[in-house]
Wavefront OBJ file of the C-alpha trace (Angstrom):
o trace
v 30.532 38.003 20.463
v 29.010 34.915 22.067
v 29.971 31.734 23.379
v 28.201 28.519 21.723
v 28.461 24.734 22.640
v 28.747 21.811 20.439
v 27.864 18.803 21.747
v 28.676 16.642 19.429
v 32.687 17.651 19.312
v 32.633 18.748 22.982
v 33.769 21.968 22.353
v 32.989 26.308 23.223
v 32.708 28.329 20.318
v 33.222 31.951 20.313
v 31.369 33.276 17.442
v 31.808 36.749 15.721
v 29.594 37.875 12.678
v 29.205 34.296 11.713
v 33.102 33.340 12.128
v 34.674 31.758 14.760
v 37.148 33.810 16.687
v 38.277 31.056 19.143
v 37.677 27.491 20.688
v 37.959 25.680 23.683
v 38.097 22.064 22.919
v 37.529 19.290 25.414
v 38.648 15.931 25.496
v 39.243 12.897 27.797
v 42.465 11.011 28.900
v 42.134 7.117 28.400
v 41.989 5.588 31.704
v 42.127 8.757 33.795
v 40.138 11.640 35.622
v 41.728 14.207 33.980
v 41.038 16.042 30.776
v 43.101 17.651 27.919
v 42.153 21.389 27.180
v 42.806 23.033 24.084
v 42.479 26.609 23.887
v 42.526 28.145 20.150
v 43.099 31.514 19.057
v 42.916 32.745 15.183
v 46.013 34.071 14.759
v 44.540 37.768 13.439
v 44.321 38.610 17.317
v 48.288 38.464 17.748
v 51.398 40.832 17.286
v 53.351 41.679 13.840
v 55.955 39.415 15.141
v 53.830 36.264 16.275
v 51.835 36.676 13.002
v 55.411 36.308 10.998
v 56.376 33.573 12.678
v 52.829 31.685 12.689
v 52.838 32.570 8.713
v 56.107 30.434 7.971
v 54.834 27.583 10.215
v 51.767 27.546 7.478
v 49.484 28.283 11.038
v 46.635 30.342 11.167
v 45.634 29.483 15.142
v 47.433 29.901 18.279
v 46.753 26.554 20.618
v 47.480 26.503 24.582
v 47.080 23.004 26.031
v 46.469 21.890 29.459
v 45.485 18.862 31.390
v 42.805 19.246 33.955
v 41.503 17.568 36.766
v 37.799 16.477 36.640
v 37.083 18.334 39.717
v 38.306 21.730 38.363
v 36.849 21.319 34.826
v 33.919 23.696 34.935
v 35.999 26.122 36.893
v 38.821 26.006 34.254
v 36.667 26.563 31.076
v 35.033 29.395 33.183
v 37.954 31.375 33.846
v 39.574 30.462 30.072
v 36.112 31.742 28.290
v 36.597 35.273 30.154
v 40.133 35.350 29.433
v 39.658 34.964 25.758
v 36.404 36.841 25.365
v 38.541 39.603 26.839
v 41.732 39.307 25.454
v 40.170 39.781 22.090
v 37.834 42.493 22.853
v 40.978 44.545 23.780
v 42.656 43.076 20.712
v 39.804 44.668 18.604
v 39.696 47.480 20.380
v 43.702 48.367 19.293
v 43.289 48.070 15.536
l 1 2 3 4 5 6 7 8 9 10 11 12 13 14 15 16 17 18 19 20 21 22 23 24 25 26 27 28 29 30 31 32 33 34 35 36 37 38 39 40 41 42 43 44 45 46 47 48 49 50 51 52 53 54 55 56 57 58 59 60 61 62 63 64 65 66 67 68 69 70 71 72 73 74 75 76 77 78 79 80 81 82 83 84 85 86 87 88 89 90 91 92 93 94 95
């Protein structure tokens, strides 16, 4: 499992076997410093219950959003690519 950029959407990729596991998605706020962070998580990674519930939404990702300073950017995505990286490893680990 690795972590890929892309440029041209402004966005981290974590990549498994060809498949993407999760994203961090960046984008910025008209006529402000900060930014709007989207954190997605395929929704295999989750409980029986959150699955159940995700399935009759029609969903197949989890998204967490949060608005970020400029400042605190690189710091954020950081921190959010470890937290991921691990939470699935642990996730995999389980099944």
């Amino acid at each position: 499992m690795d972590w890929e950029y892309n440029e041209v959407q402004n966005e981290h990729l974590l990549m498994s076997g060809g498949s993407k596991v999760a994203a961090i998605q960046i984008k910025p706020l008209e006529n402000s410093e900060k930014f709007k962070v989207k954190t997605i998580i395929d929704i295999v990674y989750y409980g029986y219950k959150r699955q159940l519930l995700m399935e009759k939404k029609s969903k197949d990702w989890v998204c967490y959003r949060k608005k970020v300073k400029k400042a605190d950017l690189d710091h954020y995505i950081n921190v959010k690519k470890y937290t991921v990286k691990k939470f699935i490893e642990s996730r995999e680990k389980e099944a």
